[in-house]
N, CA, C and O atoms as CSV, one atom per row, in Angstrom:
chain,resi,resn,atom,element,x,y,z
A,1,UNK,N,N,-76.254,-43.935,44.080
A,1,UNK,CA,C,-75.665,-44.432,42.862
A,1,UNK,C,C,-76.691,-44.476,41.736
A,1,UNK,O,O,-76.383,-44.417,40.546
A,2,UNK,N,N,-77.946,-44.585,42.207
A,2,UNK,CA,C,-78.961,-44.949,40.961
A,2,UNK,C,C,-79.094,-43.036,40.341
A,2,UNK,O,O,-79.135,-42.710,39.155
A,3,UNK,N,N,-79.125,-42.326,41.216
A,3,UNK,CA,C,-79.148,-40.760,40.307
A,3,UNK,C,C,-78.192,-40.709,39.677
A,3,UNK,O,O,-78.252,-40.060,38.633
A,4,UNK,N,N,-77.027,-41.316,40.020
A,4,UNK,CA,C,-75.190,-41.041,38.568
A,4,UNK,C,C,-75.659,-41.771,37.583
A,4,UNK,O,O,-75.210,-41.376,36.507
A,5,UNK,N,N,-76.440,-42.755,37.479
A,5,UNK,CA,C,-77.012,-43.556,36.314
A,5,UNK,C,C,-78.107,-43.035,35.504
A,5,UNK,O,O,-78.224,-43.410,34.337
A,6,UNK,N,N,-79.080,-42.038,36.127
A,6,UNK,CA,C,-80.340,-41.278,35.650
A,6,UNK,C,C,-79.340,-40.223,34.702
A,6,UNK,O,O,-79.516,-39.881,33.533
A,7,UNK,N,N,-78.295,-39.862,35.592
A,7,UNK,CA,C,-77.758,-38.435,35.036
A,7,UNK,C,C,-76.913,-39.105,34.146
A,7,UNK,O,O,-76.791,-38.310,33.214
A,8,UNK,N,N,-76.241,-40.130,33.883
A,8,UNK,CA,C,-75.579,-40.611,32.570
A,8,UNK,C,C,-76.906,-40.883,31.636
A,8,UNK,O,O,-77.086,-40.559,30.462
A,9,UNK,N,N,-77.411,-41.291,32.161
A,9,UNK,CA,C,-78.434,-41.798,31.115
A,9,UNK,C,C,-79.645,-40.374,30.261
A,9,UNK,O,O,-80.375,-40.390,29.271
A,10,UNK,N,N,-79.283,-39.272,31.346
A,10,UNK,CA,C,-80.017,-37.782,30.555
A,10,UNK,C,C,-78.879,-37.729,29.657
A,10,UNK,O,O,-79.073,-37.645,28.444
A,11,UNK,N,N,-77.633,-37.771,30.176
A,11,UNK,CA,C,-76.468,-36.743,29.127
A,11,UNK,C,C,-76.411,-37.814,27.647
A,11,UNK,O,O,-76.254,-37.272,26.554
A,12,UNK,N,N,-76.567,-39.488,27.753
A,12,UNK,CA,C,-76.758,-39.923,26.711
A,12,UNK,C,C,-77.994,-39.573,25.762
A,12,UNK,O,O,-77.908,-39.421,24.543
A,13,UNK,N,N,-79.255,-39.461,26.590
A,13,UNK,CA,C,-80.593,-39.174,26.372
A,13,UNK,C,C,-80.029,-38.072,24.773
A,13,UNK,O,O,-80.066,-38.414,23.591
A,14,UNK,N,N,-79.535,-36.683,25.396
A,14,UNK,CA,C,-79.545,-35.450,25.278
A,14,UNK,C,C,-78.619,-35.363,23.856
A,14,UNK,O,O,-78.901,-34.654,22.890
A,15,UNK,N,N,-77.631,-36.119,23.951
A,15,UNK,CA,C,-76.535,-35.952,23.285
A,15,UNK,C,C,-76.835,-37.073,21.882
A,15,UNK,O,O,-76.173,-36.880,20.862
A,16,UNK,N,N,-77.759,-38.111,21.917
A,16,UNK,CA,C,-77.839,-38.512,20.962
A,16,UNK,C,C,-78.940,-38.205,20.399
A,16,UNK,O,O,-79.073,-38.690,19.275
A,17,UNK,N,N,-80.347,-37.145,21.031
A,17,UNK,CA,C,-81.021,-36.543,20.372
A,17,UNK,C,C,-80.332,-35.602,19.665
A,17,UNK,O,O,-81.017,-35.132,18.756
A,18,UNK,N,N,-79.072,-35.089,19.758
A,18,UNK,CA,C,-78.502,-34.051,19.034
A,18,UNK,C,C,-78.254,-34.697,17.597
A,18,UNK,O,O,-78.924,-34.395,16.610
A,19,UNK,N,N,-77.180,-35.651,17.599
A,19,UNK,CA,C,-76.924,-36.501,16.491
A,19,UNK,C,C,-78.235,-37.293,15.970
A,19,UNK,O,O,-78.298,-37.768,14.836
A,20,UNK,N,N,-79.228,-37.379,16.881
A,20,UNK,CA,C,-80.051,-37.926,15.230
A,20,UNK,C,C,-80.882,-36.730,14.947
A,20,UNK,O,O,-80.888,-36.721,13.716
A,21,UNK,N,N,-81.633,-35.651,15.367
A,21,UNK,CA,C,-82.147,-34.817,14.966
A,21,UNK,C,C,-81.247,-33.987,14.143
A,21,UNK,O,O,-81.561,-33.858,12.959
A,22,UNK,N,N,-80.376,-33.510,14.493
A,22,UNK,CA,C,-79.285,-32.069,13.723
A,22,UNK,C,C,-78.079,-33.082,13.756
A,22,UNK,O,O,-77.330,-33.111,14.732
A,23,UNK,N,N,-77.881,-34.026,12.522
A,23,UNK,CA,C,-76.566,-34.439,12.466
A,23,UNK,C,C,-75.427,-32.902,11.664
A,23,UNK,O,O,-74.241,-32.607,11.813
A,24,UNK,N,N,-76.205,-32.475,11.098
A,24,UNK,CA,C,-75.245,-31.491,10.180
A,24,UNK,C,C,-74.936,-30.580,11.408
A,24,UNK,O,O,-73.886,-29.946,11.305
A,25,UNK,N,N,-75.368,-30.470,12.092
A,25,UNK,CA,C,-75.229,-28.840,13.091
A,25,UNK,C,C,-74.390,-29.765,14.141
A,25,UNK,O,O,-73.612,-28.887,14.514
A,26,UNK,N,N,-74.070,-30.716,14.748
A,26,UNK,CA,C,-73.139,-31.450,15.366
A,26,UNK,C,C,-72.023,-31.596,14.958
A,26,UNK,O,O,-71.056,-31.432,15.702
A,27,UNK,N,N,-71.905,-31.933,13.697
A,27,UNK,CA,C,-70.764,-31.704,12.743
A,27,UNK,C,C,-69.624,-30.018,12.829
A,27,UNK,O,O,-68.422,-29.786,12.704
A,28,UNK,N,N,-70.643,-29.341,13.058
A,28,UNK,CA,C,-70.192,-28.088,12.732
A,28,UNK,C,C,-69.567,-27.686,14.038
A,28,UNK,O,O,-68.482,-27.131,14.210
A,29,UNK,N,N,-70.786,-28.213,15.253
A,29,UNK,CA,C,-69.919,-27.796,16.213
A,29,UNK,C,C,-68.707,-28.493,16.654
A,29,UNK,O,O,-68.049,-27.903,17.511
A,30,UNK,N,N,-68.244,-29.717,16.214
A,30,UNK,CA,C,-67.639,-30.543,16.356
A,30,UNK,C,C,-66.167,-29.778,15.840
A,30,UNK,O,O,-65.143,-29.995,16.489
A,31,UNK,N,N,-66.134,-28.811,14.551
A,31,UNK,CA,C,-65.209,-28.262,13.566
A,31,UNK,C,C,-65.199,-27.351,14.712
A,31,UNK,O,O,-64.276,-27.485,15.515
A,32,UNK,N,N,-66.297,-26.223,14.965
A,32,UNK,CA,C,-65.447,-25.148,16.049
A,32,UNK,C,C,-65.018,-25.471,17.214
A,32,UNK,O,O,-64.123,-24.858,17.797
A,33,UNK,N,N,-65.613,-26.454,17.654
A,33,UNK,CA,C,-64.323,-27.162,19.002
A,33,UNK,C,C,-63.222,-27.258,18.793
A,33,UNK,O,O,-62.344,-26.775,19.509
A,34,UNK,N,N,-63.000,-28.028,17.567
A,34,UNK,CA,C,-61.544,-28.458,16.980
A,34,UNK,C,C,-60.639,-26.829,16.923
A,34,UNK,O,O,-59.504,-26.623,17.351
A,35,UNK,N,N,-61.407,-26.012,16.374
A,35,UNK,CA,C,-60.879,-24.379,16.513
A,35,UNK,C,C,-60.893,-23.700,17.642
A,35,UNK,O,O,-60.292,-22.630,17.537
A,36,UNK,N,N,-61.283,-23.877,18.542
A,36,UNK,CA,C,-61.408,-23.396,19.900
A,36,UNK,C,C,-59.721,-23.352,20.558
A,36,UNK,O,O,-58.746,-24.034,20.242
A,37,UNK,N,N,-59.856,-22.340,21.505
A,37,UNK,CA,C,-57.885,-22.809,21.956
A,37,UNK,C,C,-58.669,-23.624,23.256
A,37,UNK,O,O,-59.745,-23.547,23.850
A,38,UNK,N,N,-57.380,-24.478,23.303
A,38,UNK,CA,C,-57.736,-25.682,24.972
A,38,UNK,C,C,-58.024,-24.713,25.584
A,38,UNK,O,O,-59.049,-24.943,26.228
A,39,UNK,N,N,-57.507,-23.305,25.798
A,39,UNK,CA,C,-57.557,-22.599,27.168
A,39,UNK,C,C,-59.323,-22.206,27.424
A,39,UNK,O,O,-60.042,-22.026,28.408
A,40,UNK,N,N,-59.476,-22.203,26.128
A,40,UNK,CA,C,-60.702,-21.201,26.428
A,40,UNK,C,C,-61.830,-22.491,26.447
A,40,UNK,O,O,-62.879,-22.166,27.003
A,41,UNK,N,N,-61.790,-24.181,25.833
A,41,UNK,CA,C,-62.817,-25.066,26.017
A,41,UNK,C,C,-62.960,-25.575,27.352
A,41,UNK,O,O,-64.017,-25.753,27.957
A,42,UNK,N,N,-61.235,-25.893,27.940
A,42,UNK,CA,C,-61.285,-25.645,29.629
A,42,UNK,C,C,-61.878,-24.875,30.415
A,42,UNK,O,O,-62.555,-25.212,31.386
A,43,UNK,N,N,-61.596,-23.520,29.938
A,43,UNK,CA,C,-62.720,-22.658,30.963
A,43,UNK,C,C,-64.336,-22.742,30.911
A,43,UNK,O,O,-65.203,-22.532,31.759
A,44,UNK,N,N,-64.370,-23.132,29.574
A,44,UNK,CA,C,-66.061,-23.402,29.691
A,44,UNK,C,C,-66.459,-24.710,30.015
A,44,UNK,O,O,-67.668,-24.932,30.071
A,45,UNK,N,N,-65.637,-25.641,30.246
A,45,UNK,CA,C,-65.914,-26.742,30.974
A,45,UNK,C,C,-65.966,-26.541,32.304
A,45,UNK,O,O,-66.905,-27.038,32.926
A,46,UNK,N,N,-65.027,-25.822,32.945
A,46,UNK,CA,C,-65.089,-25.544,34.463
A,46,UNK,C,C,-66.437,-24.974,34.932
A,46,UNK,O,O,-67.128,-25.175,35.931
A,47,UNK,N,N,-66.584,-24.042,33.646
A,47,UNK,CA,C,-67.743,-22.719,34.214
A,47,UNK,C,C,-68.965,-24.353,34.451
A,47,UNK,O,O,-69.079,-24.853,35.570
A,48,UNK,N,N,-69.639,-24.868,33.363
A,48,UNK,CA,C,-70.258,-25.771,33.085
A,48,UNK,C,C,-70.345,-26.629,33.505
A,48,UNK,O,O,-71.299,-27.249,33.034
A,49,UNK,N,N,-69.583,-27.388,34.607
A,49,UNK,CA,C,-68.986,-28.213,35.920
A,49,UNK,C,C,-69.882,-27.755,36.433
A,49,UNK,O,O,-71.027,-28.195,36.539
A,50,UNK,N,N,-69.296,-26.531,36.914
A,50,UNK,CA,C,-69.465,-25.536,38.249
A,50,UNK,C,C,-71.358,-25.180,38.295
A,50,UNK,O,O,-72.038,-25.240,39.320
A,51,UNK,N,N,-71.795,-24.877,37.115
A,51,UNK,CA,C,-73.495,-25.125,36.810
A,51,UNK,C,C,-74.067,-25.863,36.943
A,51,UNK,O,O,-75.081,-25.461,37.514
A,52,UNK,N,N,-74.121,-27.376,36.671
A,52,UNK,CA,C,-73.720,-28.236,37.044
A,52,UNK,C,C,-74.503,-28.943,38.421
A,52,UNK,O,O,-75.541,-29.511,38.761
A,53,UNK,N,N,-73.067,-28.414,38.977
A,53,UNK,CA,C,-73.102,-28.622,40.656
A,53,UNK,C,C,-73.862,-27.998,41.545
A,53,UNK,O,O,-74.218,-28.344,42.671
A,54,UNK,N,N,-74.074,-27.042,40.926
A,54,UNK,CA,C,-75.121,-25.322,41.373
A,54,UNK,C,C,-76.200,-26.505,41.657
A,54,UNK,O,O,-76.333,-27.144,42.701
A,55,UNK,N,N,-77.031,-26.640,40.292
A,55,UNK,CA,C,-78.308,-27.102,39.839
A,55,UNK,C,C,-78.539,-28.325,40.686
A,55,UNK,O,O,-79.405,-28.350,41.561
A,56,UNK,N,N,-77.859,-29.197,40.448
A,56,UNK,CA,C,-78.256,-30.410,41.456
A,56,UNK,C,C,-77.858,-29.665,43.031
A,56,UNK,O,O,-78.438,-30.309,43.905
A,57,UNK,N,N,-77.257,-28.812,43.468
A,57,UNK,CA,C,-77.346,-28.591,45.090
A,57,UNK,C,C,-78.864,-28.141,44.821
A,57,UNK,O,O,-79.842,-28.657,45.361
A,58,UNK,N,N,-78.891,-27.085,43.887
A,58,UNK,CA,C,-80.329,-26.435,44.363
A,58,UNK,C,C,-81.651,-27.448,44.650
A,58,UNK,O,O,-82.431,-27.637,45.583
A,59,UNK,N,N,-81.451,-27.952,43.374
A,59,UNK,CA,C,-82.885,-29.357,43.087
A,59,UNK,C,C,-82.468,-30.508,44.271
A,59,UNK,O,O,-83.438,-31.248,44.439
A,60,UNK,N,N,-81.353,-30.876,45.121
A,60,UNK,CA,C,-81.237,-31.743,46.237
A,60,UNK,C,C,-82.026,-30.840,47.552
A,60,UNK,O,O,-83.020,-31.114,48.225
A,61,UNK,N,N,-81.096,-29.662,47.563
A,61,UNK,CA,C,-81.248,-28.868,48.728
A,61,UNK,C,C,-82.739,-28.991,49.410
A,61,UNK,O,O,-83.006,-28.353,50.428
């Protein structure tokens, strides 16, 4: 349980270095998400899951 907390705590780490370093470029990607079709932000969520899961088997393994 304490690594699901390391790994929330990278993706917060990660995601709010985005917003305070490049607030304008967050913004933007924020607009082409909004333009994106669901079908195609779903699939890159799956793919990105699926990487993911790769990376921590490899780095556990």
């Amino acid at each position: 349980m304490t690594d699901f907390f390391v790994g929330i705590g990278f993706v917060l780490v990660i995601e709010g270095l985005l917003w305070a370093a490049f607030p304008h470029m967050a913004m933007r990607f924020l607009q082409i998400a909004s333009e994106t079709p669901e079908q195609q932000l779903r699939t890159s969520g799956i793919i990105a899951l699926a990487l993911g899961v790769l990376i921590i088997w490899f780095v556990r393994g």
